[in-house]
C-alpha positions as CSV (number, residue, x, y, z in Angstrom):
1,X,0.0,0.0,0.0
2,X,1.1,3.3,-1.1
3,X,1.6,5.9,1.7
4,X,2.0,10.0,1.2
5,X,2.7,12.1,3.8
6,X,2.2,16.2,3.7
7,X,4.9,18.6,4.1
8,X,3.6,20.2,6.8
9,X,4.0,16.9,8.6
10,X,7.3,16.0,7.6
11,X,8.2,19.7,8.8
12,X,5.7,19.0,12.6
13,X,8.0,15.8,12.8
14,X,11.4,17.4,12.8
15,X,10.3,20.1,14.9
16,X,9.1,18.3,17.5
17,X,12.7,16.1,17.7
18,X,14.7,19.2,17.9
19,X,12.4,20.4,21.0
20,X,12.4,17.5,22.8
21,X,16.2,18.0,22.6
22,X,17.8,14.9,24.5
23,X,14.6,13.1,25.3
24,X,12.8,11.0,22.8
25,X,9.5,12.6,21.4
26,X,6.6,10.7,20.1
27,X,3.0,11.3,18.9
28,X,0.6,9.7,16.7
29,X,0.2,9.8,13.2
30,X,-3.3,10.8,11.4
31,X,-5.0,10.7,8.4
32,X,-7.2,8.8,5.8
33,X,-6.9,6.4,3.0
34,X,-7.4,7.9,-0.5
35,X,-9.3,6.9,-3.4
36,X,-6.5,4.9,-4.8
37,X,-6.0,3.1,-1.9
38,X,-2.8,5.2,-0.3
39,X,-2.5,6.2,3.4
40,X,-2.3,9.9,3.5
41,X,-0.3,10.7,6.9
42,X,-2.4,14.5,6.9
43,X,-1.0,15.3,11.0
44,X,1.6,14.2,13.5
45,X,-0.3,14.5,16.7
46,X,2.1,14.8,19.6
47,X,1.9,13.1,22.5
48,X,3.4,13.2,26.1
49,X,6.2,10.3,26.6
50,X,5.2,8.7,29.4
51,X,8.2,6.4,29.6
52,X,10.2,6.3,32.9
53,X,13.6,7.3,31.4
54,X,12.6,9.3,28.2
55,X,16.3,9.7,27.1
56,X,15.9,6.0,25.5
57,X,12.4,4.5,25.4
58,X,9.4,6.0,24.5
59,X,5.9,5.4,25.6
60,X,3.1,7.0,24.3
61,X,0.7,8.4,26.5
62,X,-2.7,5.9,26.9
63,X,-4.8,8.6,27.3
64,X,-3.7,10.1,24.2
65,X,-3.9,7.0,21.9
66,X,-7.5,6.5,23.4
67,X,-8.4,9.6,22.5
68,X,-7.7,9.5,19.2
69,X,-9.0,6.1,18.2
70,X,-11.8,7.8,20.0
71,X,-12.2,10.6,17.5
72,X,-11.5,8.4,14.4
73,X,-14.3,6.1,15.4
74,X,-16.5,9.4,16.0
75,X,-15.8,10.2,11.9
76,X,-12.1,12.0,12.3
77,X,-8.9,10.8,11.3
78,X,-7.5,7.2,11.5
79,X,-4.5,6.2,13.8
80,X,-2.5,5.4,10.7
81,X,0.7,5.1,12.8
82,X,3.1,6.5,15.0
83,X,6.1,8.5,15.2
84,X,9.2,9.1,17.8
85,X,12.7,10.4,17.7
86,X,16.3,8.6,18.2
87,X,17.6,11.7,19.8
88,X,21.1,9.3,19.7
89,X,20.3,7.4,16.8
90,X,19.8,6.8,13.3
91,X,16.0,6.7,12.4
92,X,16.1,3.0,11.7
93,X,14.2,1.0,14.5
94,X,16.0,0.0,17.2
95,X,16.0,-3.7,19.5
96,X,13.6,-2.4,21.8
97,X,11.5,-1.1,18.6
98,X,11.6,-4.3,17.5
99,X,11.1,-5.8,20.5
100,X,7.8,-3.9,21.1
101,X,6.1,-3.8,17.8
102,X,3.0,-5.7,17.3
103,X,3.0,-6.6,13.7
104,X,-0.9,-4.7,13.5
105,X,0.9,-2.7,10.1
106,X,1.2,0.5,11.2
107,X,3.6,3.3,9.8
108,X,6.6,4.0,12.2
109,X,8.2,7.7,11.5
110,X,11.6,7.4,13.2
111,X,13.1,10.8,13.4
112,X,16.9,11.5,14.0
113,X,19.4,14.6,13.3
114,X,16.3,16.0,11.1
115,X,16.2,12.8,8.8
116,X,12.9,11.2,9.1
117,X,12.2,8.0,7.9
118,X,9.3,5.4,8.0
119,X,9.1,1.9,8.7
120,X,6.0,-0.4,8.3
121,X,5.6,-3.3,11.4
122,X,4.9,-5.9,9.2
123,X,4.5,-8.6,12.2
124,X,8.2,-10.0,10.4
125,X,10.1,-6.9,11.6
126,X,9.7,-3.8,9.7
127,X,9.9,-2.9,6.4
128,X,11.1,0.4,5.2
129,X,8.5,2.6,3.3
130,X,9.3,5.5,0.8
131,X,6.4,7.9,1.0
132,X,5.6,10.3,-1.6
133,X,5.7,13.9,-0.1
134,X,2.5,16.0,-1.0
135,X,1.0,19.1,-0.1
């Protein structure tokens, strides 16, 4: 499945690393699925990491991720995915990514020194996606 992803996005995503500095950021990732088929990531919702040591794990907030599936059940946007940052890293997904994935096909947006890339959990590890950027 194709997936496209807004500028304005790609631009929320590397903000939002670069404030959280040296602690990982994370959110959610919303939109709809086209005519064609394709996921269009539309907004990168953020979220508060709830993790105990937010330097290197992330955990996005329940209450958050509840809401949202919430609001796309209510009509709004899907939970096409998530997003967080390697604030160390390369924005590949890490063991403990790995480790913690579900394999339910979501996108992963892994951002690190301003490079964002994304990832789809497949359930046999992820698989790396090439969006198509669109306004």
């Amino acid at each position: 499945m194709e997936v496209e992803v807004t500028s304005g996005v790609l631009a929320a995503l590397r903000d939002e690393a670069q404030k959280a500095g040296d602690e990982e950021c994370c959110g959610l990732l919303l939109g709809g699925i086209e005519g064609d088929g394709a996921e269009r990531i539309e907004v990168a919702e953020a979220a508060a990491n709830v993790a105990a040591n937010r330097c290197v794990h992330f955990e996005i907030d329940p209450l958050a991720l509840l809401a949202a599936h919430k609001a796309a059940r209510g009509g709004g946007r899907r939970v096409l995915g998530y997003y967080h940052s390697h604030p160390t890293g390369d924005p590949i997904p890490s063991a403990t990514d790995c480790e913690h994935s579900t394999g339910d096909s979501r996108i992963w947006a892994i951002i690190a020194r301003s490079e964002v890339a994304f990832w789809r959990d497949s359930g046999n590890g992820f698989v790396q996606l090439a969006p198509r950027a669109v306004d």
